[in-house]
mmCIF entry with sequence, helices, sheets and N, C-alpha, C, O atoms, coordinates in Angstrom:
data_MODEL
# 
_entry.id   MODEL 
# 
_entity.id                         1 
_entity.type                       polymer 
_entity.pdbx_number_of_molecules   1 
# 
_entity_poly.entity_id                      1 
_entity_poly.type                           'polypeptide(L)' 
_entity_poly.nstd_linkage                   no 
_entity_poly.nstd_monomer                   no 
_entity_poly.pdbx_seq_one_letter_code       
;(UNK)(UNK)(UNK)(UNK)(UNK)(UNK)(UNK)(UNK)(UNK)(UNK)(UNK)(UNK)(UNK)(UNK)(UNK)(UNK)
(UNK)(UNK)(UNK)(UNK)(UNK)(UNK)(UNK)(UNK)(UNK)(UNK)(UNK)(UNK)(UNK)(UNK)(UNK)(UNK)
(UNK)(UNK)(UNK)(UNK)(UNK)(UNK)(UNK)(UNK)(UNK)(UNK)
;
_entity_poly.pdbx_seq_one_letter_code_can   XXXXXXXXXXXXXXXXXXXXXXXXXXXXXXXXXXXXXXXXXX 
_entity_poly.pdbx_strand_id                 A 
# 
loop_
_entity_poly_seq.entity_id 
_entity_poly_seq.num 
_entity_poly_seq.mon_id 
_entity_poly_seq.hetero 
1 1  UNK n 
1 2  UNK n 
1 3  UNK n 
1 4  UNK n 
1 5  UNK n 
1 6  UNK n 
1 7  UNK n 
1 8  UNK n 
1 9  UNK n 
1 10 UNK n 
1 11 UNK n 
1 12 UNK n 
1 13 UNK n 
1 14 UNK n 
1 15 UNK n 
1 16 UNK n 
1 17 UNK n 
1 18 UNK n 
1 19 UNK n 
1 20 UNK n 
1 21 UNK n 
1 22 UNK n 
1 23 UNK n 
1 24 UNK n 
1 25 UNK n 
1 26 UNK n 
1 27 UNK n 
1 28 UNK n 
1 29 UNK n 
1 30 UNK n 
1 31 UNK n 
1 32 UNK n 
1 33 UNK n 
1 34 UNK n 
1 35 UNK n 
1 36 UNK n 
1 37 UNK n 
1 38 UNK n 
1 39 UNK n 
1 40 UNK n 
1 41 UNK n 
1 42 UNK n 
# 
_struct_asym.id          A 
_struct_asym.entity_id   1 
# 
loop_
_struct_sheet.id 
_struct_sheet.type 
_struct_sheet.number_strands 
_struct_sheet.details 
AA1 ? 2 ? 
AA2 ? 2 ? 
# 
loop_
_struct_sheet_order.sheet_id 
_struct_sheet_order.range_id_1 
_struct_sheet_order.range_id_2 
_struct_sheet_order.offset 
_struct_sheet_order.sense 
AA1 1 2 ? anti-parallel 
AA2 1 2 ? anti-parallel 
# 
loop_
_struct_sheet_range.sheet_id 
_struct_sheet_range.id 
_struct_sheet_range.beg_label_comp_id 
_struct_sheet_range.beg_label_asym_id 
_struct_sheet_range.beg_label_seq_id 
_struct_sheet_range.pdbx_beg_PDB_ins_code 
_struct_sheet_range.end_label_comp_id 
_struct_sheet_range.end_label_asym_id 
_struct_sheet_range.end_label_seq_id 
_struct_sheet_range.pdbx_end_PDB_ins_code 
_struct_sheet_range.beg_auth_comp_id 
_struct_sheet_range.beg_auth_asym_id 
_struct_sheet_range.beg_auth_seq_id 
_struct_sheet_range.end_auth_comp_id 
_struct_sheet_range.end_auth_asym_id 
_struct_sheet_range.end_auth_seq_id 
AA1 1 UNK A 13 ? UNK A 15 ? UNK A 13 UNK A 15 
AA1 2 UNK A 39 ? UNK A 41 ? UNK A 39 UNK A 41 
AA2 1 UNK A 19 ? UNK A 24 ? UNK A 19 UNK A 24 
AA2 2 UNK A 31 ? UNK A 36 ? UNK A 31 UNK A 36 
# 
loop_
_atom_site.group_PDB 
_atom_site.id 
_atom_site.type_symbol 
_atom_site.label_atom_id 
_atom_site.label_alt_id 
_atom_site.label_comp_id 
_atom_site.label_asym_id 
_atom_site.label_entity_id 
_atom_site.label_seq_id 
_atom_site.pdbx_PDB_ins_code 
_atom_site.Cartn_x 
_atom_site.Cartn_y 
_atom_site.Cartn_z 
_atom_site.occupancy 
_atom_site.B_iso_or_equiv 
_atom_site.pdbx_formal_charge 
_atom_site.auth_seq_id 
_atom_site.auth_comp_id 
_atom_site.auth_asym_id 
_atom_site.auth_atom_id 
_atom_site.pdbx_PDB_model_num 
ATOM 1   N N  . UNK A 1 1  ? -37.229 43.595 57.867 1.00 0.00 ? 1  UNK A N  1 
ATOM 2   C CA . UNK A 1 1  ? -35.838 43.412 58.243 1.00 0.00 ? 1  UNK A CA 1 
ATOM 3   C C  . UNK A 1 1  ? -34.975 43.071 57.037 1.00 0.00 ? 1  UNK A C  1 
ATOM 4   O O  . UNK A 1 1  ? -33.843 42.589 57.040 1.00 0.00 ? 1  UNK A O  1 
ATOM 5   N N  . UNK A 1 2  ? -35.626 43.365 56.159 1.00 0.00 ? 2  UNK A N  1 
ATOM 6   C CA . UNK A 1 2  ? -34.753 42.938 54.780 1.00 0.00 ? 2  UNK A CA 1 
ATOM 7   C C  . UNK A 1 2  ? -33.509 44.147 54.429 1.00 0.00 ? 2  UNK A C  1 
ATOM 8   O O  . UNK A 1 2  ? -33.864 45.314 54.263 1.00 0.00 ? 2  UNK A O  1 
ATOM 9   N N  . UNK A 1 3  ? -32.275 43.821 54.350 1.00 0.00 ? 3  UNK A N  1 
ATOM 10  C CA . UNK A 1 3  ? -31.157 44.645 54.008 1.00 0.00 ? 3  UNK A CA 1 
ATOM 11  C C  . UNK A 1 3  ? -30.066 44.633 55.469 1.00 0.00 ? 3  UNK A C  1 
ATOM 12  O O  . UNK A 1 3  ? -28.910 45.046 55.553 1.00 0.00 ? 3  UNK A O  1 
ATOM 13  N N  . UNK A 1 4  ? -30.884 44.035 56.454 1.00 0.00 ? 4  UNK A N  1 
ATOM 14  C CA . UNK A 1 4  ? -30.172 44.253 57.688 1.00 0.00 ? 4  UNK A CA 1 
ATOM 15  C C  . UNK A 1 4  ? -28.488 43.927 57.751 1.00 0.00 ? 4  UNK A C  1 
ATOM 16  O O  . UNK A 1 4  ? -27.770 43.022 57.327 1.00 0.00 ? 4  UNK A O  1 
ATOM 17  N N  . UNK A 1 5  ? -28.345 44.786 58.280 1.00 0.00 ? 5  UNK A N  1 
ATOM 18  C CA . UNK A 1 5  ? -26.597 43.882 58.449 1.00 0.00 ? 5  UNK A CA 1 
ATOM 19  C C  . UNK A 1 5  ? -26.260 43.816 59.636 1.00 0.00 ? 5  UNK A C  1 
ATOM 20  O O  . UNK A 1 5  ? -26.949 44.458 60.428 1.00 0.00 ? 5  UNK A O  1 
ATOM 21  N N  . UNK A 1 6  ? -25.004 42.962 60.208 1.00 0.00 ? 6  UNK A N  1 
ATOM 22  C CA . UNK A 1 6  ? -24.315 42.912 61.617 1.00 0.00 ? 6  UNK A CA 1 
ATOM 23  C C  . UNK A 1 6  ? -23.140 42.749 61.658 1.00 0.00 ? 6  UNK A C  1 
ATOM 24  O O  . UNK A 1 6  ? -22.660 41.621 61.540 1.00 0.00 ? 6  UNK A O  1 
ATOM 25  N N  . UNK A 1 7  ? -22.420 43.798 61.828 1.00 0.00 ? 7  UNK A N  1 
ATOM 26  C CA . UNK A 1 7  ? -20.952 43.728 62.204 1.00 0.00 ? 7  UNK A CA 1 
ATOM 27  C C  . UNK A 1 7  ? -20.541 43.272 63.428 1.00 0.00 ? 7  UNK A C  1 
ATOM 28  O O  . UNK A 1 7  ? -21.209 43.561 64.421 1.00 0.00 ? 7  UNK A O  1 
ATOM 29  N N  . UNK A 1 8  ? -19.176 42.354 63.552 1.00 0.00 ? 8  UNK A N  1 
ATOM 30  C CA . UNK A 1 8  ? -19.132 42.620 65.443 1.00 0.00 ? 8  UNK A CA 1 
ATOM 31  C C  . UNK A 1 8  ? -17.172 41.694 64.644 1.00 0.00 ? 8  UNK A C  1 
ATOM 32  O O  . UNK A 1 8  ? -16.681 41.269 63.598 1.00 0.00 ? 8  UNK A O  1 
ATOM 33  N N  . UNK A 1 9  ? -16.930 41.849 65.725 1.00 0.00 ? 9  UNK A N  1 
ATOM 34  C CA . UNK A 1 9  ? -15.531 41.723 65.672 1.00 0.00 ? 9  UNK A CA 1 
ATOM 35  C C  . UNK A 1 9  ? -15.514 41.038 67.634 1.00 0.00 ? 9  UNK A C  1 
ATOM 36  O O  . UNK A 1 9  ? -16.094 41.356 68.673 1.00 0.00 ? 9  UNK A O  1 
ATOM 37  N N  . UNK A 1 10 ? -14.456 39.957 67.207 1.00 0.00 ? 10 UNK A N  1 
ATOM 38  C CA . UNK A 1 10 ? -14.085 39.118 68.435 1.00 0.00 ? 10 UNK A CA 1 
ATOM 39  C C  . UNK A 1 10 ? -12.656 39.740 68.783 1.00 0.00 ? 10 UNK A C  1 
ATOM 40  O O  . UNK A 1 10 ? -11.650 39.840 68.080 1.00 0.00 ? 10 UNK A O  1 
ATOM 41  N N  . UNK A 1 11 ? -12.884 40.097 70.008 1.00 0.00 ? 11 UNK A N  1 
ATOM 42  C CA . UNK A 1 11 ? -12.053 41.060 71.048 1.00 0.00 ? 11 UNK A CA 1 
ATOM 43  C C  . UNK A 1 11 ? -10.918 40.027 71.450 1.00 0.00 ? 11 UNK A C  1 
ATOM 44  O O  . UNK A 1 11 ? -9.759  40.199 71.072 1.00 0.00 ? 11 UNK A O  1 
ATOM 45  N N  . UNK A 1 12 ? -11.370 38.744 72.379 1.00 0.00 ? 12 UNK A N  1 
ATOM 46  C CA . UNK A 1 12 ? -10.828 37.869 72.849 1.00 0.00 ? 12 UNK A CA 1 
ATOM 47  C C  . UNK A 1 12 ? -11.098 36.509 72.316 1.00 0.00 ? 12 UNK A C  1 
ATOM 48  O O  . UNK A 1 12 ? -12.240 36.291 71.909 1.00 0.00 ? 12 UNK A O  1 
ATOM 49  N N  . UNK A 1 13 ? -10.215 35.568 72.259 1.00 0.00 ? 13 UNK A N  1 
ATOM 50  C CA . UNK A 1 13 ? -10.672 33.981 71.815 1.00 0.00 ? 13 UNK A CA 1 
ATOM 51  C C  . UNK A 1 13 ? -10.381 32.918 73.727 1.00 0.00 ? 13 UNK A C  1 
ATOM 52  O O  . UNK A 1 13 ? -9.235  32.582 74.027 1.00 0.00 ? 13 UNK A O  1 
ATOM 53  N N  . UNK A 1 14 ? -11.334 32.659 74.490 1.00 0.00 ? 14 UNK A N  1 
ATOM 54  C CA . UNK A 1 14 ? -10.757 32.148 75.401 1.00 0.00 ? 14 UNK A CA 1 
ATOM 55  C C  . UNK A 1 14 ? -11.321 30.702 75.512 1.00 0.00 ? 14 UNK A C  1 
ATOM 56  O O  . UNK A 1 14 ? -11.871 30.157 74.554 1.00 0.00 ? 14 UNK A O  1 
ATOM 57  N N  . UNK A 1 15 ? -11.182 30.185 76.566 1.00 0.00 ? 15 UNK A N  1 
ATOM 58  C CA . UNK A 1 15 ? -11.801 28.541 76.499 1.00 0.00 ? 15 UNK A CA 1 
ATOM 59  C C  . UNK A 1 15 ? -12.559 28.436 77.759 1.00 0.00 ? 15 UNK A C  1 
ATOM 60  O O  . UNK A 1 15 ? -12.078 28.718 78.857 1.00 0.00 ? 15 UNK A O  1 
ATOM 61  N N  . UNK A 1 16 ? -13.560 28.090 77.594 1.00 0.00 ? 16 UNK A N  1 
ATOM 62  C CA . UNK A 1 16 ? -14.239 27.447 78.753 1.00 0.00 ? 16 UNK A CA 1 
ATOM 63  C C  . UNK A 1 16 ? -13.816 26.938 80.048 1.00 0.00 ? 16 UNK A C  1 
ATOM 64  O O  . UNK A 1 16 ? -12.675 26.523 80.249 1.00 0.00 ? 16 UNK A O  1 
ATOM 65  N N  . UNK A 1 17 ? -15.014 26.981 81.192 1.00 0.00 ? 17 UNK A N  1 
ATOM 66  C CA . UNK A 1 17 ? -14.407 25.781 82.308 1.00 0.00 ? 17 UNK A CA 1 
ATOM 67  C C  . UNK A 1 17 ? -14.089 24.285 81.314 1.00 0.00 ? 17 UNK A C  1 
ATOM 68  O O  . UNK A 1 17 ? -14.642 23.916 80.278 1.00 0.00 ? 17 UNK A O  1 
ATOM 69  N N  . UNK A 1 18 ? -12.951 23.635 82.129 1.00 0.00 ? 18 UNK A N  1 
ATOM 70  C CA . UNK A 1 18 ? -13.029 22.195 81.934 1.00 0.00 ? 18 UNK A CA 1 
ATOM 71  C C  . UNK A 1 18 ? -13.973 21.480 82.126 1.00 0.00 ? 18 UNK A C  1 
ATOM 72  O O  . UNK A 1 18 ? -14.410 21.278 83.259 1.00 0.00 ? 18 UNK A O  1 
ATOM 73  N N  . UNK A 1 19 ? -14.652 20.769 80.680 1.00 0.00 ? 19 UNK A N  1 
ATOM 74  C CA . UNK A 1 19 ? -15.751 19.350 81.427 1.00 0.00 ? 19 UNK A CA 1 
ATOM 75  C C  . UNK A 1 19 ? -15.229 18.022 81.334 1.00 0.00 ? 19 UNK A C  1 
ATOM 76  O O  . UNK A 1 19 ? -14.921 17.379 80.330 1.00 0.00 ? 19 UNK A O  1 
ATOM 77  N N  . UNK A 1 20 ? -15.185 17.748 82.420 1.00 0.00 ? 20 UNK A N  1 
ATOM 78  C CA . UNK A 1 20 ? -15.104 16.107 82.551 1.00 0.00 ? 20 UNK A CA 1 
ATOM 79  C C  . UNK A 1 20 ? -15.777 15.053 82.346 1.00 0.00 ? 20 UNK A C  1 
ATOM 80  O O  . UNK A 1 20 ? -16.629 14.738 83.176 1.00 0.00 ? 20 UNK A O  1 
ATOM 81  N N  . UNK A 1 21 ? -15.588 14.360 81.344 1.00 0.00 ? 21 UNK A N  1 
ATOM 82  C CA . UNK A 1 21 ? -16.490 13.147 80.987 1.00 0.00 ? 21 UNK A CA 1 
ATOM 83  C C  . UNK A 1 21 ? -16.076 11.846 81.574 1.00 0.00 ? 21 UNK A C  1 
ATOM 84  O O  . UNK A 1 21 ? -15.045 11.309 81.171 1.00 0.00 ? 21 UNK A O  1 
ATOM 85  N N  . UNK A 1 22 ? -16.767 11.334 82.445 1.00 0.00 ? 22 UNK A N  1 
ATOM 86  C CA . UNK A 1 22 ? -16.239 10.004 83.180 1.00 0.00 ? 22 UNK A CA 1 
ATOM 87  C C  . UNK A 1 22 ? -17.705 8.918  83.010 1.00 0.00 ? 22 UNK A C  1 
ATOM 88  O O  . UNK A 1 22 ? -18.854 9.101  83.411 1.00 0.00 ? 22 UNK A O  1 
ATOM 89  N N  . UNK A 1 23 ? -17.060 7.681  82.197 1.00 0.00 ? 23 UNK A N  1 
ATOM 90  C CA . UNK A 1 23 ? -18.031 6.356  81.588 1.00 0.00 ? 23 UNK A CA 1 
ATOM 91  C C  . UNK A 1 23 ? -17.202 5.359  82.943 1.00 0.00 ? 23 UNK A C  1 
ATOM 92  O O  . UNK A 1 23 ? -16.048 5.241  83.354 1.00 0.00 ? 23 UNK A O  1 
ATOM 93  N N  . UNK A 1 24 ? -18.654 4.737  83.319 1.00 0.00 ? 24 UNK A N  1 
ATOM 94  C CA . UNK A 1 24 ? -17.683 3.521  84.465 1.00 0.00 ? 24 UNK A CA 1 
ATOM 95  C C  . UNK A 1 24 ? -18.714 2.494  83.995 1.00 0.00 ? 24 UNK A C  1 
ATOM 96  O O  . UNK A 1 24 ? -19.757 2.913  83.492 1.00 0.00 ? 24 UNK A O  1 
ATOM 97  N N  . UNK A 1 25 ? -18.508 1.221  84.118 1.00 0.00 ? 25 UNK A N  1 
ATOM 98  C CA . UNK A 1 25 ? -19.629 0.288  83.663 1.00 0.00 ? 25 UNK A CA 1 
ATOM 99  C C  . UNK A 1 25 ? -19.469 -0.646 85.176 1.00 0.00 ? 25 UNK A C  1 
ATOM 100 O O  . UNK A 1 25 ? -18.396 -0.935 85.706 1.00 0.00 ? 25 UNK A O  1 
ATOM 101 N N  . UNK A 1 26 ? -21.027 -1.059 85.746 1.00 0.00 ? 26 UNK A N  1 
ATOM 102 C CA . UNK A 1 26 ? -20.908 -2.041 86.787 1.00 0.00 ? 26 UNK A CA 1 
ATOM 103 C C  . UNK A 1 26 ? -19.901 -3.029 86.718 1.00 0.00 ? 26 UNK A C  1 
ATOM 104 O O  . UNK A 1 26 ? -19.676 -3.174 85.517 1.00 0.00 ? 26 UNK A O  1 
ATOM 105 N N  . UNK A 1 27 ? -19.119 -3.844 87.422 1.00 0.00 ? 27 UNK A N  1 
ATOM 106 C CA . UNK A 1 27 ? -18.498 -4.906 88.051 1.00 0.00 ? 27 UNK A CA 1 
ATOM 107 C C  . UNK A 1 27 ? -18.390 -5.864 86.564 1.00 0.00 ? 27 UNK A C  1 
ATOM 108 O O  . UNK A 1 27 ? -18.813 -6.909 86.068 1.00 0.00 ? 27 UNK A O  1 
ATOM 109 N N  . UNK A 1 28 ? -17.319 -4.445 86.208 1.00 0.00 ? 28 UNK A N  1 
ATOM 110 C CA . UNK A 1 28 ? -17.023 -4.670 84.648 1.00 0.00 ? 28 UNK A CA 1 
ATOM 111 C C  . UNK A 1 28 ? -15.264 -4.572 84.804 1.00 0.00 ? 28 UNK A C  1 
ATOM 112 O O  . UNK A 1 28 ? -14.505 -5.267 84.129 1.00 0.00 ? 28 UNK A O  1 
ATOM 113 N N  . UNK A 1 29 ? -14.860 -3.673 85.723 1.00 0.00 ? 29 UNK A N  1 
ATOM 114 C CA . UNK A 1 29 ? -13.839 -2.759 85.818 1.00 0.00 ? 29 UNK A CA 1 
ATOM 115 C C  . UNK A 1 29 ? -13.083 -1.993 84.897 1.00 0.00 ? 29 UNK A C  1 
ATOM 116 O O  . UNK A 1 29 ? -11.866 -1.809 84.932 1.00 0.00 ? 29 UNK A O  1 
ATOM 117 N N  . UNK A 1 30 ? -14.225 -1.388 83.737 1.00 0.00 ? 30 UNK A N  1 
ATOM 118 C CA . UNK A 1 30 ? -14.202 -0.623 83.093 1.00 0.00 ? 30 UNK A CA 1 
ATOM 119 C C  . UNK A 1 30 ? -14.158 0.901  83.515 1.00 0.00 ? 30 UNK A C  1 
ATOM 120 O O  . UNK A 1 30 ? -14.911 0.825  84.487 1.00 0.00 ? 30 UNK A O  1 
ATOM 121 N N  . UNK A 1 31 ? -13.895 1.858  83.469 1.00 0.00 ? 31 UNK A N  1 
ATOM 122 C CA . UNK A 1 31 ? -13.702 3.381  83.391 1.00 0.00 ? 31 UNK A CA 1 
ATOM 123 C C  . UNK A 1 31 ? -12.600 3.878  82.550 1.00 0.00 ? 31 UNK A C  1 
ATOM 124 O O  . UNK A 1 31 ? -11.465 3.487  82.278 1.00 0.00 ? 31 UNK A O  1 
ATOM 125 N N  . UNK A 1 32 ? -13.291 4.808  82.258 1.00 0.00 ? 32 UNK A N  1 
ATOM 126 C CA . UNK A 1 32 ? -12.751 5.813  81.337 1.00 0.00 ? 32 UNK A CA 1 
ATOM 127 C C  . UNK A 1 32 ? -13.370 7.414  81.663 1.00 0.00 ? 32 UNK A C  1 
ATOM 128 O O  . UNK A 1 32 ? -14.533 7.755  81.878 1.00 0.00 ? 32 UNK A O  1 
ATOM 129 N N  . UNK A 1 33 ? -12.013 8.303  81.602 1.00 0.00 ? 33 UNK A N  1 
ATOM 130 C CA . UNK A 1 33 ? -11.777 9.821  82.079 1.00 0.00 ? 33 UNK A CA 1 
ATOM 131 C C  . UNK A 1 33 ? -11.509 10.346 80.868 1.00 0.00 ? 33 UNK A C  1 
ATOM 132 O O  . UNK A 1 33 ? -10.660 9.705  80.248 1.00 0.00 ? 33 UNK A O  1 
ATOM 133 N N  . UNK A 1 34 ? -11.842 11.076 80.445 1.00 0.00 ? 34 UNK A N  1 
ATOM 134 C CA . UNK A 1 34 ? -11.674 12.437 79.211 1.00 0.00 ? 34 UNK A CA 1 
ATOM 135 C C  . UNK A 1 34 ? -12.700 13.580 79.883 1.00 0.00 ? 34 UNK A C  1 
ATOM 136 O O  . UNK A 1 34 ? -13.772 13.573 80.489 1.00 0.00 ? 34 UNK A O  1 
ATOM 137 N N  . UNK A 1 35 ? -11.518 14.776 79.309 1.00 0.00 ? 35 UNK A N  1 
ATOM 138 C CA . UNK A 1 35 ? -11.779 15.951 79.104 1.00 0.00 ? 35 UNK A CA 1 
ATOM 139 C C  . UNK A 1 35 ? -11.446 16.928 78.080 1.00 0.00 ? 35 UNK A C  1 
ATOM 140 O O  . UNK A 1 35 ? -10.417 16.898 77.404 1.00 0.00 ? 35 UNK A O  1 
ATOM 141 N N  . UNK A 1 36 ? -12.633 18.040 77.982 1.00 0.00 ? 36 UNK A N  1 
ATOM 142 C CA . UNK A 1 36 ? -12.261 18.793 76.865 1.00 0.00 ? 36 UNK A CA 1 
ATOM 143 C C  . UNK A 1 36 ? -12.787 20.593 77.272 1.00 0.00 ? 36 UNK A C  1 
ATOM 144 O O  . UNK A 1 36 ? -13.779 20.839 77.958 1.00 0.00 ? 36 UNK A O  1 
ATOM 145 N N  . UNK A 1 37 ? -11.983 21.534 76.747 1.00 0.00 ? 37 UNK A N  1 
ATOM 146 C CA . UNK A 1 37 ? -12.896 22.483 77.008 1.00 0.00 ? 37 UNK A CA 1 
ATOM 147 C C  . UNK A 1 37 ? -13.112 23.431 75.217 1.00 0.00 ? 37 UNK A C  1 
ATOM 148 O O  . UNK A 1 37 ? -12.329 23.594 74.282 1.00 0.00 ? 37 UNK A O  1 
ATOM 149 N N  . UNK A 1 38 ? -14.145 23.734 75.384 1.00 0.00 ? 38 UNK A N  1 
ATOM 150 C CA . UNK A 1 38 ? -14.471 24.241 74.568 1.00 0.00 ? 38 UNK A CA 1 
ATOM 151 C C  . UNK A 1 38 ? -14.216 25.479 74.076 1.00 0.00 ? 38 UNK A C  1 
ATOM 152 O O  . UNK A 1 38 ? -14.607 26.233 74.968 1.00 0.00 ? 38 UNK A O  1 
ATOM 153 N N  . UNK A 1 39 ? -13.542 26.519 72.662 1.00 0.00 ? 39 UNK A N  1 
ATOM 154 C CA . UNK A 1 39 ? -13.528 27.613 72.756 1.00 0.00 ? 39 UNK A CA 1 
ATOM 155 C C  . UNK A 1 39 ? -14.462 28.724 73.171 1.00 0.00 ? 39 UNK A C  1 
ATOM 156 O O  . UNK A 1 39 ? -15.623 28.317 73.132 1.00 0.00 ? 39 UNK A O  1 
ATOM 157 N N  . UNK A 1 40 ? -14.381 29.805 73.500 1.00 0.00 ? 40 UNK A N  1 
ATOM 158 C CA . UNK A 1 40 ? -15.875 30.740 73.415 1.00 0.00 ? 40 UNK A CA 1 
ATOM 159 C C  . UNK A 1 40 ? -14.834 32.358 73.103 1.00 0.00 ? 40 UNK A C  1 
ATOM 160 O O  . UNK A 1 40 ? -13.627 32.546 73.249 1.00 0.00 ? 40 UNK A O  1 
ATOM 161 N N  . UNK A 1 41 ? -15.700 33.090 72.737 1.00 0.00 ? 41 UNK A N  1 
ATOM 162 C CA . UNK A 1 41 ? -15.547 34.133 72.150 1.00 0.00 ? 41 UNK A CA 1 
ATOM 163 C C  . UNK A 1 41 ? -16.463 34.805 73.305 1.00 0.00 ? 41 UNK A C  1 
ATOM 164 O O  . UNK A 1 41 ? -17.630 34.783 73.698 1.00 0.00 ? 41 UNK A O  1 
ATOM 165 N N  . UNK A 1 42 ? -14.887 35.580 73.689 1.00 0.00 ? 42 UNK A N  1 
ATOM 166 C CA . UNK A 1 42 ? -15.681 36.380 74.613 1.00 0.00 ? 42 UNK A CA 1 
ATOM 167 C C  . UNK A 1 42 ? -15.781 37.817 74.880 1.00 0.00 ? 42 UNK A C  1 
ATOM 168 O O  . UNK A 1 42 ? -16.557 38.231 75.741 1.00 0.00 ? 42 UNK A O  1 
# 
């Protein structure tokens, strides 16, 4: 496989489902909500 090459070209840039990150701590009354979505090439 020596010399191989790979061309490719990105058509679209879109983003992911939304993930939700939710931290709660016991009978703390702590919580915290963040979200992020990630790019993907699709």
């Amino acid at each position: 496989m020596e010399g191989a090459v790979v061309v490719a070209e990105i058509l679209t840039q879109d983003r992911d489902k939304k993930v939700i990150i939710y931290k709660k701590k016991r009978r703390k009354g702590y919580d915290k909500r963040q979200g992020h979505s990630a790019p993907s090439p699709a």
